[in-house]
C-alpha positions in Angstrom: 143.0 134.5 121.0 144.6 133.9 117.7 144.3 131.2 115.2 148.0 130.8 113.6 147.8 129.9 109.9 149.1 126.4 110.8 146.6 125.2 113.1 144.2 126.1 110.7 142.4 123.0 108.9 143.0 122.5 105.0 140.2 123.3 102.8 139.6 120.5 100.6 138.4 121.4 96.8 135.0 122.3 95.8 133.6 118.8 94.3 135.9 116.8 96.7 134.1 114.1 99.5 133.6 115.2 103.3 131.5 112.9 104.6 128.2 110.4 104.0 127.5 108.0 101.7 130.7 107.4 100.2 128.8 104.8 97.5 126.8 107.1 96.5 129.0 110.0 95.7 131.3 107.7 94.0 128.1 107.5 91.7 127.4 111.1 91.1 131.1 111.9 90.1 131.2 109.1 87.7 127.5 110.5 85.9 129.3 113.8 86.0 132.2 112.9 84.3 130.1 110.4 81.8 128.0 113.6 80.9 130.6 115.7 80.6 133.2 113.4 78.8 131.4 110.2 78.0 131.6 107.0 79.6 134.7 105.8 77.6 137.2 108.7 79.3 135.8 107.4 83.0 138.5 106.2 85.4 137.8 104.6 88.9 141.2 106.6 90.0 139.8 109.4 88.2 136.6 109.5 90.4 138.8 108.9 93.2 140.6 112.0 92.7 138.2 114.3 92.2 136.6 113.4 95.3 139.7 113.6 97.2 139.4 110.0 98.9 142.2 107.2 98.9 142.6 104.1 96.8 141.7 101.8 99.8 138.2 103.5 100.4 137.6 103.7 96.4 138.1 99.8 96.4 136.1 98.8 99.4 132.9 99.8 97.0 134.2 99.1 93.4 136.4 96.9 92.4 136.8 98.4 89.1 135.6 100.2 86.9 133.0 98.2 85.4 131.5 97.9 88.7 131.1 101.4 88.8 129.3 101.2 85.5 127.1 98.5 86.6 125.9 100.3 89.5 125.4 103.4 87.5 123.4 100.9 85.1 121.6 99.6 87.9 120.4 103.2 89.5 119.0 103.6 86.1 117.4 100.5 85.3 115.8 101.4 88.6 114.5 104.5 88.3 113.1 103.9 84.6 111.2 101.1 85.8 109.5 103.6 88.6 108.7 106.2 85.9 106.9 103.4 83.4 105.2 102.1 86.1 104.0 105.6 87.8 103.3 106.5 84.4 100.7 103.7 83.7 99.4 103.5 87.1 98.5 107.4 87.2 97.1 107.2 84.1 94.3 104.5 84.6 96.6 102.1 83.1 94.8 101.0 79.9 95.2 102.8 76.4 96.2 106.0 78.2 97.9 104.5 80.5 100.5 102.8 78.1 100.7 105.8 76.2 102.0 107.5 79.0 104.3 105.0 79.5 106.0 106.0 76.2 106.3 109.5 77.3 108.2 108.9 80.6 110.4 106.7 78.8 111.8 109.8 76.6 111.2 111.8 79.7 113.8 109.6 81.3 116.0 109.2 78.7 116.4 113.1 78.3 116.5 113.7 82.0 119.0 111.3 82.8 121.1 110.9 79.6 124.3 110.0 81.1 122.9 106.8 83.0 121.0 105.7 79.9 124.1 105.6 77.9 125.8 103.2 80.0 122.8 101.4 80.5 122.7 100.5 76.6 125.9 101.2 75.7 127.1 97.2 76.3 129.8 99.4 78.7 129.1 96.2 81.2 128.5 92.5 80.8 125.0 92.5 82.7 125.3 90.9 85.9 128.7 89.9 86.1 130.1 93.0 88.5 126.7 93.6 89.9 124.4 90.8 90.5 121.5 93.3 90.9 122.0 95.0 87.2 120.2 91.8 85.1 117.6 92.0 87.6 117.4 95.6 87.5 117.2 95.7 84.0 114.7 92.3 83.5 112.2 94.4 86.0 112.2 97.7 83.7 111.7 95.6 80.4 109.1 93.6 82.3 107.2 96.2 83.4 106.5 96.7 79.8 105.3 93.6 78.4 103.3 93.4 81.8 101.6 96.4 80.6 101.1 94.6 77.2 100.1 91.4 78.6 97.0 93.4 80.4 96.2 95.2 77.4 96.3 91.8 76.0 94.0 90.4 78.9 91.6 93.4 78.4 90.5 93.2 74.7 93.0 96.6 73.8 95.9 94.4 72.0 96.2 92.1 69.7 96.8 88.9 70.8 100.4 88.8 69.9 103.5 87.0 71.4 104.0 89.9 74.5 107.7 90.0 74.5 108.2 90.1 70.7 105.6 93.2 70.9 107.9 94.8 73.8 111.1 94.8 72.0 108.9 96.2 69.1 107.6 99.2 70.8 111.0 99.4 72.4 112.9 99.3 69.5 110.8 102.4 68.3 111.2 104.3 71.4 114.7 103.8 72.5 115.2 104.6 68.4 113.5 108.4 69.3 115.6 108.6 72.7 118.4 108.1 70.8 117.7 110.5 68.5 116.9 113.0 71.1 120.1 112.9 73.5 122.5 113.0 70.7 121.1 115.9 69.6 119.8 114.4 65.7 116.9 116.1 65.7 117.4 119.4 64.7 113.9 121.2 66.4 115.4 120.0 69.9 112.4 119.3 72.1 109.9 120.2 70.1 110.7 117.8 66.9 111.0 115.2 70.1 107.5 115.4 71.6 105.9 115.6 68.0 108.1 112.7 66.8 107.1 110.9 70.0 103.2 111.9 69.7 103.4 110.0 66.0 105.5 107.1 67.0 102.2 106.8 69.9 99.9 107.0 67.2 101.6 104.5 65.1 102.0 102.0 68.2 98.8 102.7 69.0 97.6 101.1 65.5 99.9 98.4 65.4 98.5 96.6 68.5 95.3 97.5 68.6 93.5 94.5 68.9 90.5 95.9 66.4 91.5 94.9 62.3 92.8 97.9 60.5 90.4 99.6 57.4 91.1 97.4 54.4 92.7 99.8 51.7 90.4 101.1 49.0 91.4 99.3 45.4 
């Protein structure tokens, strides 16, 4: 028996949506056109398209795009908070522990560069398109001064205000990420880690709870 060329089913493009979780591949297409383009050329038609599925089923998940963004934001919000927090658990928590958390925040940042411009790049008034991105992003930044606030607790921090310390040691490591992803430091990964392994140091100094040498006169 032959198969005419009519009766044959349409192939759709490589990229395009068959079948699943619509939500989520509505996701993936936007961080591949937000790493490929940046986040200001993304279009919820845009995404649409190159999935291959119709207005009505884009719009039964986002309304616009700035949902889209905020669920992007969220996802990433999300999984930054898992790496801080597997980083200071695995570590023994602790000195170490917090250290660590510094590295798997540039680890992050580097690995997932398209959700952690969105995620700072005020593409999205938090929590007005996705109730779940100001939570999101309040659990990451809490599981930081958490950290602090135990380091605090155990004699290995200065007693300090705990969030004014966070957006300190923040400030210094987004400052590096930033760096990093858009591509400022001219020794790549390298210049990164060492860059990051000094910032440590310095951080390490800064809120240790023991008084620093006095300077010789």
């Amino acid at each position: 028996m032959t198969t005419t060329r009519a009766s044959r089913p349409r192939r759709k493009r490589a990229g395009q949506y068959h079948h699943g979780d619509l939500r989520r591949a509505l996701i993936e297409q936007a961080l591949r056109v937000i790493e490929s383009t940046g986040a200001e050329a993304l279009t919820l038609r845009g995404v649409g398209a190159a999935l291959g599925v119709s207005r009505t089923a884009l719009y039964r998940h986002f309304a616009d795009k700035e949902a889209l963004l905020a669920a992007v934001a969220s996802e990433g919000f999300r999984l930054l908070r898992a790496a801080l927090v597997e980083g200071w658990e695995q570590n023994g928590r602790g000195t170490a522990g917090f250290e660590a958390m510094g590295a798997a925040y540039l680890r992050f940042a580097i690995g997932h560069p398209a959700h952690y411009r969105v995620m700072f790049g005020r593409f999205v008034e938090s929590g007005v398109r996705d109730p779940g991105l100001e939570v999101e992003s309040e659990s990451a930044f809490g599981a930081l001064v958490d950290a602090l606030t135990t380091l605090q607790r155990d004699g290995l921090a200065r007693a300090d205000d705990a969030l004014l310390q966070a957006r300190f040691v923040w400030a210094v490591t987004h400052g590096i990420a930033m760096l990093v992803i858009d591509g400022q430091l001219r020794g790549g990964d390298e210049d990164a880690a060492a860059l990051n392994r000094y910032a440590a140091e310095r951080l390490r100094q800064a809120l240790s709870a023991e008084p620093a040498p006095a300077s010789p006169r």
